[in-house]
C-alpha positions in Angstrom: 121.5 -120.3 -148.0 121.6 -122.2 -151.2 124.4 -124.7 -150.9 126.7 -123.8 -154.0 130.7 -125.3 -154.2 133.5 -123.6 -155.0 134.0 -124.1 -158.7 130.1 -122.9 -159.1 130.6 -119.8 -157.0 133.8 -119.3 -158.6 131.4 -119.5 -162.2 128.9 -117.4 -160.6 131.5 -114.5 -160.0 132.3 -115.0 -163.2 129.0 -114.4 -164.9 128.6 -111.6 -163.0 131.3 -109.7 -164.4 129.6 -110.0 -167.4 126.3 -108.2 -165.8 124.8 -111.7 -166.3 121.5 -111.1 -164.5 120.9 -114.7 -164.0 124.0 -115.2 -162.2 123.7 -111.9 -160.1 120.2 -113.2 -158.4 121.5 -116.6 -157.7 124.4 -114.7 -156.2 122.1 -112.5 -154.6 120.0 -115.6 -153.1 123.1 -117.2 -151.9 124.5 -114.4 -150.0 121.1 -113.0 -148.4 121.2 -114.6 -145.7 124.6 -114.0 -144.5 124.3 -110.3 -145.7 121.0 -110.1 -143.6 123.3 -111.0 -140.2 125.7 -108.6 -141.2 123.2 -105.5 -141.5 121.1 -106.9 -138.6 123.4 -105.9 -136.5 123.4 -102.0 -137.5 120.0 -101.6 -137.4 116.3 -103.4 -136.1 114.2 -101.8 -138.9 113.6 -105.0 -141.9 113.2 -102.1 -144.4 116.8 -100.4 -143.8 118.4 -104.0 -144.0 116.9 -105.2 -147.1 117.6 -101.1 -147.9 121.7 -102.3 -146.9 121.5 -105.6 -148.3 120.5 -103.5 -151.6 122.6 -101.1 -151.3 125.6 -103.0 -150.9 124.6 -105.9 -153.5 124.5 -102.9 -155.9 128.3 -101.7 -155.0 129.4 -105.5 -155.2 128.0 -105.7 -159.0 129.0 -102.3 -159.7 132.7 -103.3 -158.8 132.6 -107.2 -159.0 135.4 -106.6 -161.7 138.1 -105.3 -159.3 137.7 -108.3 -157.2 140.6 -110.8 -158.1 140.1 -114.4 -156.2 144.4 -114.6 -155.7 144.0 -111.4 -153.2 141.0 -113.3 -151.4 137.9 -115.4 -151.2 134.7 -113.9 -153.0 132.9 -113.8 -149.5 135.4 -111.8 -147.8 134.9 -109.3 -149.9 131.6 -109.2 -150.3 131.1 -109.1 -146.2 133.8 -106.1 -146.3 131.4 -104.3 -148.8 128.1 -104.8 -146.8 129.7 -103.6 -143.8 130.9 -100.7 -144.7 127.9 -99.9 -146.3 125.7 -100.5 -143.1 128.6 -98.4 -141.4 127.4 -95.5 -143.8 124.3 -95.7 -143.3 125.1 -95.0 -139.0 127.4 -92.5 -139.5 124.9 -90.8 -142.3 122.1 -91.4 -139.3 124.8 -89.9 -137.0 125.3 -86.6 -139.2 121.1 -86.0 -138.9 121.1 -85.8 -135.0 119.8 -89.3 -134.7 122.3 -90.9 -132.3 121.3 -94.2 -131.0 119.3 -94.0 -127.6 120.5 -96.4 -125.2 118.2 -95.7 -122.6 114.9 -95.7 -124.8 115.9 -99.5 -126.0 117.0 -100.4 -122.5 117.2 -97.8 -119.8 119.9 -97.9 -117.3 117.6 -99.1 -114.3 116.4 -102.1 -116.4 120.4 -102.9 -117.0 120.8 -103.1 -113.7 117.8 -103.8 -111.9 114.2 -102.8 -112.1 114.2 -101.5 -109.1 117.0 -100.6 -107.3 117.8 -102.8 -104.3 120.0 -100.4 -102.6 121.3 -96.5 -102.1 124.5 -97.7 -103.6 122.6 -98.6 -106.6 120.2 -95.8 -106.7 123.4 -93.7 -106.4 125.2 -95.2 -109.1 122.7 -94.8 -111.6 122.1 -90.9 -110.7 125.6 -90.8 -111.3 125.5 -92.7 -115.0 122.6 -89.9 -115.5 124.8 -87.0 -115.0 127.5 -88.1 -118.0 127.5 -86.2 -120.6 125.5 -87.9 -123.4 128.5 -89.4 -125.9 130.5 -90.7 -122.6 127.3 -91.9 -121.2 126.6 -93.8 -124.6 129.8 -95.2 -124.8 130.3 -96.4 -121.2 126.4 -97.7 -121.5 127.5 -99.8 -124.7 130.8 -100.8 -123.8 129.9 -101.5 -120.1 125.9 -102.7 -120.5 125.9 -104.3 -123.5 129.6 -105.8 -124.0 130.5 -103.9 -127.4 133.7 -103.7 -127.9 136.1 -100.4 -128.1 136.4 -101.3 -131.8 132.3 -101.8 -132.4 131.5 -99.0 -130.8 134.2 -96.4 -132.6 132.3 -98.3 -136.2 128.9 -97.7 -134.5 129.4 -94.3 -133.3 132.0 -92.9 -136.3 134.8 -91.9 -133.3 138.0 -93.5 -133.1 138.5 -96.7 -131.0 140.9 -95.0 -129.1 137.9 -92.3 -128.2 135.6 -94.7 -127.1 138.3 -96.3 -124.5 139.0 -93.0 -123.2 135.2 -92.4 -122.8 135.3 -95.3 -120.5 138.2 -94.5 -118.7 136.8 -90.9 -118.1 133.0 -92.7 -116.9 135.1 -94.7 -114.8 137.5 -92.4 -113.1 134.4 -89.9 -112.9 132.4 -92.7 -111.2 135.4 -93.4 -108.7 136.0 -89.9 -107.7 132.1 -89.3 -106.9 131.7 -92.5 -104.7 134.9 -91.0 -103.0 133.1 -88.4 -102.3 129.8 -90.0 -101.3 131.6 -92.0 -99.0 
């Protein structure tokens, strides 16, 4: 990241409301790296990030003139816009059928072992199989791979309140069957 201080940033910004070109790659160059993290984490693919990282630079110089440093920091802002963008994009990916598959990244026997070392474990994993698909995602992310309620109602375009009772139905379905079991 090119190491810029305030007042230069702030002169930057500035430029760049005047669709100073100059100004908008050095802002650009600045912020790629940060803006890379960001959009990282909604996909693995480089060419949808850079895609994102577009995308979103575009909406920033497209409405660079409504941002108003008393309300908040330039990066702030910036970060807000390049999230929600990447947000788009999974809910767009959502709308065409192409729901992230948890267990073609990382199958439920790898999470927990590669091969089961017990029935109980062997169980529990037949039992994870029979979810239904969304409850199955949703426990798998918020269980396997520690996303939050909130991360994975922005990943999945549900409410975070759906996701938690996702869980809580994977769990209480999970408790009932090993009732049963045993």
């Amino acid at each position: 990241m090119i190491s810029l201080r305030q007042h230069e940033l702030n002169d930057i910004v500035n430029a760049c409301k005047t669709n100073n070109a100059i100004a908008q790659e050095k802002l650009y160059k600045h912020y790629f790296a940060l803006m890379y993290t960001i959009c990282k984490a909604y996909s693995e693919n480089q060419q949808t990030i850079v895609s994102l990282i577009n995308e979103g630079f575009l909406k920033i110089f497209m409405n660079i003139q409504t941002f108003d440093s008393s309300k908040g920091d330039f990066e702030t802002w910036a970060k807000k816009i390049i999230t929600n963008t990447a947000i788009d994009y999974t809910r767009s990916q959502k709308n065409r059928n192409k729901f992230i598959k948890l267990e073609e990244d990382h199958p439920i026997e790898n999470v927990l072992s590669e091969h089961p070392k017990s029935h109980v474990e062997e169980e529990v994993l037949y039992l994870i199989k029979k979810m239904p698909p969304v409850t199955r995602e949703v426990f798998s992310l918020h269980v396997f791979k520690g996303y939050s309620h909130k991360e994975i109602g922005e990943l999945l375009g549900m409410a975070e309140s759906t996701s938690r009772w996702h869980v809580s139905e994977a769990r209480k379905n999970l408790k009932l069957q090993a009732h049963k079991i045993y």
